[in-house]
Structure formats: C-alpha cells, structure tokens
N, C-alpha and C positions, 0 to 999 in steps of 0.2 A: 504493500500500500504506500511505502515511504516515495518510489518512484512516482508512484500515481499520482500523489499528491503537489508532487514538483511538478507532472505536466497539467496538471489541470492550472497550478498558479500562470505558467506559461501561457496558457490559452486564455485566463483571465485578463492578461496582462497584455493580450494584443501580440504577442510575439511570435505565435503561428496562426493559421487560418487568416480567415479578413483581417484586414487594417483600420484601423480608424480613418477616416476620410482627410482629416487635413492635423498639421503639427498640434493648434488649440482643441483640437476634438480629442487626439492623444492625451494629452495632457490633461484638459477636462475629465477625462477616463479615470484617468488613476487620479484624481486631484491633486497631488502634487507626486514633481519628481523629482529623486535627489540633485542638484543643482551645485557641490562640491566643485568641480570641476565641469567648468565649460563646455568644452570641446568634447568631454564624453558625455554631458547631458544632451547636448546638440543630436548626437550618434544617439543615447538611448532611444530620443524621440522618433529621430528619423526610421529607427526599425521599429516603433509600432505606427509609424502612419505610411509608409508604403515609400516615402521619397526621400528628398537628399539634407544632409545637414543645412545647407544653403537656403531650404525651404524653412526650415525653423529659425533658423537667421530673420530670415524676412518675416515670420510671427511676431519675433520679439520686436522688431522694426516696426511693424503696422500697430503694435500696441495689443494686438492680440492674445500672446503670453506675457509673463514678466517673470525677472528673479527677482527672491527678496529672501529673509527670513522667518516664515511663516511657522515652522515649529520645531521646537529642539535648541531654539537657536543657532539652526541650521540651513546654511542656504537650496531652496528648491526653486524650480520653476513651477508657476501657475496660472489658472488661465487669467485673464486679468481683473476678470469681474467677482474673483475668487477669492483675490489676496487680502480685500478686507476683512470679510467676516474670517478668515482663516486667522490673523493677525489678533482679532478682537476675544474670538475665541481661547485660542491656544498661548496667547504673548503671555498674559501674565502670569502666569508660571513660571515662565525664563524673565521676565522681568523683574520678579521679585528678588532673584541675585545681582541683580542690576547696578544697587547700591553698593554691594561689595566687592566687588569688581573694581568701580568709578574709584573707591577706599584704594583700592591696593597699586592701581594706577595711578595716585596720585591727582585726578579731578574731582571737581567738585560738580553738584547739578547746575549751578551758576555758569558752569563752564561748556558742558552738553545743551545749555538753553540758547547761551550765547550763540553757537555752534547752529544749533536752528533758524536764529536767526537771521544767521549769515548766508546759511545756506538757500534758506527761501528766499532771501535781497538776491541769491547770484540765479537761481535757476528762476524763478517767477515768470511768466510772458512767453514759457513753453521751453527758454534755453538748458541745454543737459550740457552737462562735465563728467569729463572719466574721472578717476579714482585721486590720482597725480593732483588735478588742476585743482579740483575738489578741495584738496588736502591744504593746496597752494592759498587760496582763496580763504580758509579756516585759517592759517597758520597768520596769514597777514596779519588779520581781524584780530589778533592775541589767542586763540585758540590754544591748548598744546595737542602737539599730533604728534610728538617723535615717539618711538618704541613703538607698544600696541596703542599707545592712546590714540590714535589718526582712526584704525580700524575699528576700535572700541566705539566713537563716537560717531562713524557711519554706520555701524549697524544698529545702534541705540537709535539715530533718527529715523533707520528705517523699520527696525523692530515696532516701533512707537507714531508709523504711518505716516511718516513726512514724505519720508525718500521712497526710493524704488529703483532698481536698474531695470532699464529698459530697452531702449535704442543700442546698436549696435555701431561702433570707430571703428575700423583699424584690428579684426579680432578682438576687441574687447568691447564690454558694454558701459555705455554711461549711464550717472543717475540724473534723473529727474523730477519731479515731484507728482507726488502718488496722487493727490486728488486733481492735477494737469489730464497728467496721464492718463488715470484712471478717472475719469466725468461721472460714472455713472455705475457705481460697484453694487452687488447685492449686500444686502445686510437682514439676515433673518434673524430670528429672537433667538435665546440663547437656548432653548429644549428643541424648536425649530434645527437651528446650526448643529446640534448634536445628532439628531436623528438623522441630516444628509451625511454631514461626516462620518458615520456609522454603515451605512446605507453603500456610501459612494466608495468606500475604503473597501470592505467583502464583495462588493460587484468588481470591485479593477483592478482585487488582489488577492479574492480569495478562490482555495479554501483559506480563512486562515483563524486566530484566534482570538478572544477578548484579551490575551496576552499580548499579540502581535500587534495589535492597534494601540495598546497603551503606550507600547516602545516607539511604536513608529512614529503617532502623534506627540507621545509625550503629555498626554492627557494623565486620568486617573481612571480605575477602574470604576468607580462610581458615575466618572461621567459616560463610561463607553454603554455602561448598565440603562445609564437614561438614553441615551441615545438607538440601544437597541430596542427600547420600549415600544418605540417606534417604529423602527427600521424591519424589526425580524419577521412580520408578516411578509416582505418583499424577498425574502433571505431560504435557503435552504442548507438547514444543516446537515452535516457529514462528523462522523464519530471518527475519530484514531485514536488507535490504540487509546481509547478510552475518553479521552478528551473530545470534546464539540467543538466544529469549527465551520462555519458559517460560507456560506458563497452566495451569486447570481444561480438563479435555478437554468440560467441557460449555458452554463458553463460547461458541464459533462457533454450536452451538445455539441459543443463548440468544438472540444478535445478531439470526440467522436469523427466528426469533419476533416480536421486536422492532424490526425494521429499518425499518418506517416510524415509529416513533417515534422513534428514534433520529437517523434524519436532520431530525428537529425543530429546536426550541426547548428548550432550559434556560434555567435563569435561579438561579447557584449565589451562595453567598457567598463573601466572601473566605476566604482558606485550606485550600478545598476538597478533598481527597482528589484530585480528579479534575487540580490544577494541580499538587498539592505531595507526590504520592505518587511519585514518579518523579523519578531525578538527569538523565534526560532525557525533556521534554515538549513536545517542541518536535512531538509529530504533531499535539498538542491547540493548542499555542500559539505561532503561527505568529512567528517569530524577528524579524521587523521591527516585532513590537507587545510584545515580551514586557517592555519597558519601559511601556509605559502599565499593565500590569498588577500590577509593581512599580514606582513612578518612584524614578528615580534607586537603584536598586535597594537600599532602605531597610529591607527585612526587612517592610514592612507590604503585602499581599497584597490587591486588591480586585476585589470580585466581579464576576462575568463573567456575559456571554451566551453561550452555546454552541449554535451552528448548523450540523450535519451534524460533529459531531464537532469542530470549532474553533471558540475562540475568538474572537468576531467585535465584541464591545464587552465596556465595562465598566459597572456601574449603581452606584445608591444611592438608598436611599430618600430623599425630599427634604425636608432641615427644617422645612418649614413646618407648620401644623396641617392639612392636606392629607395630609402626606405622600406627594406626586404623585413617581413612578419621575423619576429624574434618568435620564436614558441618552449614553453616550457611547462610538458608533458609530467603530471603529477606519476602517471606507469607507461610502460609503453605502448602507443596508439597502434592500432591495426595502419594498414598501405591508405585503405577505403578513408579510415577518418581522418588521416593525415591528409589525404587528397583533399578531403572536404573541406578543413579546416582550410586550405591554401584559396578555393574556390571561392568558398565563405569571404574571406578578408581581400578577393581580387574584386568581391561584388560590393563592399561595405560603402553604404550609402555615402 
C-alpha cells in the first residue's frame, strides 16, 4: 500500500494524467507551492500544467501568481487572489516570534515601521524594486539592513501584507506592493478560510493526513479539526496501516487513467511538493536515502528521480557549458531507467 499511496499523491498533484490548464490553475490546485528556490519552483509548476518555465514567468508577470511568505514563514508561490487570506490566516503564528527575532537582530518595531514607510514612499504608483535596490532605498532612509536584518525586515513587510514579489528582472523577481498588485484578493471569514484550506490541501495532495496538513500549513491541529468540519463531506477517506487519510474522491480515478505513466520516470527539482508537502513521506522517500536527499539534514532539498512512485536518485544539472545531467543513483538503475531518466531531463520543461 506504501507504493500506492505515493502514486495516488502523484496523480493528486497533477504530475501524471491531465494537466492543469494554465501555470495559476497549477498553482491554485495545490494552493501553495514551495517557493524556496526559484528556478525549481518555476520547473515544479511547469510539470503540472503541461508547459514551459517561461510560461510561469509570465504568470508571475501578469500578476496572476505571486511569491511571498504565506506559511511556515516560508517562501511559496500563490495564486494571487490567495495570498491574502493565506497571510491573515496562517501569519500569526510565525509572527508571534517576530519580536524575538527583531531582539536578537538588534531592531526595534520603530525601525520595521520606518522600513514600511519607506518602502510604500518608493514603490506607490505601481513602481517594483528587486531585493538590492530595495535594500538601497531602506539603508538610505537610516534603516539597518546589514547581516540578516535587510532580509528580516523584507519578509516582516511582507509577512505583515505590504510587500509581495511579483514581476519578474533579469531572472529574478521584484517587490511590489501587495494591495497594487493585488486590487482585489479574496478574504473569507476565518471557519470559512479553514474549511477551503482543509478542502483545497487533501484534493491537491492527498491521500494525506491531519498530521500532514498541520506540518505543511503550520497550522494547529485544532484548526485542521474545524476546518474539516466542513470540508470532509467533499473528502474520501482511505485507512493505512491504521491511520485515516483523507483525498478528492476522484483521485483513485485519476491514478487508474494514468497508471502506466505513473509507474515511470520523473525527474523533479528540489523542494518539490511531491517530497515536502507531507510531515510524513516516507511512501515516496524510502527512509534509508532520505539523507542523501537532504545531507546532513541542512534545510536544502535536492532534486530527485522518481520511479514507480519512489525516490530512487538524486540529479543536477552539470556546470559545465554542457550542462550534461549529473545523476546520482541511491542503487543501481536498470539500462531502461537510466534511458528514461536521460529522456526525462532532455524533455524538462
């Protein structure tokens, strides 16, 4: 069942069978996706909606998506009419350490307000600044930004719904201002936002658990409890090994459909929904490697092959002007999957 389990998440997730229609449909799907890293969030999206990084580019461009940090105090992308009540919901939790942090950084709130300030004086009128100019702009103003404080006091305005990265420079995004940007965001009540977050989490990730939601979210279990109050008529549970875990009832469908793809070849980036949506993933990531896939368990995530639902190496593109797949095989691959895997990453969006 532990296999089964991994391909059914897989076919929730948009990763085999149909596609989501366009990058903010992806995205919408799962409501948020890890947003860590760039250039592999760009890649996650682009393989569940059918096209190329460049089309999620231009999401984030047309205001369609956005990154921020909407929970964990962890950067994801979202759809954009999302990222409020996600913010309103889930911030204060991570805000509540907020203060001790500012302590140990040596600012003060006087110093984060000023910072708002400034930063609504420089962007107002629709203008965006990358991260640099940003900083430049704070530092003038007396701000202090050297060490973490610069980062600390971008993410606190955008934790706290000023900011927002949106628009895309030069491979990288700048920020903007969230109610610019963003005109016209949803904002449901708060037993309302727990029920879709509940809802919307087990349709674009499960099977999965009232465990896995709380880690993902960073919620509490008490809230995932109210939010399934409402949600779980929409929901079809599934037992493992004892435990209940929750899906879309059209999901074993979906699988069904897609089952010979499924027992393929992927080839994801690091951070992927499919390793890091879940407080346990051990169906996808077999527990004797899950160190090669975080080493030394450092917070930095790298991307994997995925064969019949697990984990079976990890990749990288390789520095050279080549850029030839680096691959490294947790046991040794058959001819067949080696092939696949080289096919896989000649096809990568």
């Amino acid at each position: 069942m532990t296999r089964e389990l991994s391909l059914l998440r897989m076919a929730a997730q948009r990763l085999v069978g149909p596609r989501c229609a366009t990058p903010a449909e992806a995205v919408r799907w799962l409501t948020a996706a890890q947003g860590q890293d760039l250039p592999g969030a760009l890649l996650s999206v682009a393989l569940r909606s059918g096209g190329s990084r460049a089309a999620v580019t231009a999401a984030l461009d047309a205001g369609e998506v956005v990154r921020s940090w909407p929970m964990r105090g962890t950067l994801h992308l979202t759809a954009a009419e999302d990222l409020l009540w996600l913010l309103e919901l889930l911030g204060p939790r991570v805000l509540a350490g907020a203060a001790g942090r500012r302590a140990y950084l040596e600012l003060t709130e006087a110093d984060v307000e000023r910072a708002r300030e400034v930063a609504v004086a420089a962007l107002t009128g629709g203008r965006r600044l990358g991260r640099t100019e940003l900083l430049a702009e704070l530092t003038a103003a007396g701000v202090p930004t050297a060490g973490q404080r610069g980062y600390h006091v971008l993410w606190y305005l955008a934790q706290t719904g000023t900011l927002v990265l949106g628009p895309t420079a030069e491979g990288d995004q700048q920020f903007v201002l969230l109610d610019e940007w963003v005109p016209a965001p949803r904002r449901p009540e708060r037993d309302e936002a727990l029920g879709e977050l509940a809802l919307r989490y087990f349709r674009g990730h499960g099977p999965a658990t009232v465990k896995d939601l709380v880690r993902w979210a960073g919620c509490t279990v008490g809230d995932v409890k109210a939010g399934l109050a409402l949600a779980r008529p929409q929901l079809e549970p599934l037992t493992v090994d004892g435990v209940e875990h929750l899906m879309d009832p059209e999901t074993p469908d979906r699988l069904t459909a897609a089952r010979a793809e499924a027992g393929g070849v992927l080839l994801l980036p690091g951070f992927d929904e499919l390793v890091l949506g879940y407080a346990d993933r051990s169906c996808t990531v077999p527990a004797e490697h899950a160190q090669r896939i975080v080493p030394g368990n450092n917070g930095m995530f790298r991307a994997t092959v995925v064969h019949g639902g697990t984990v079976v190496a990890v990749w990288r593109t390789g520095r050279t002007k080549a850029r030839a797949l680096e691959l490294e095989p947790f046991e040794e691959l058959s001819a067949e999957v080696t092939a696949a895997v080289s096919d896989r990453y000649a096809a990568l969006p």
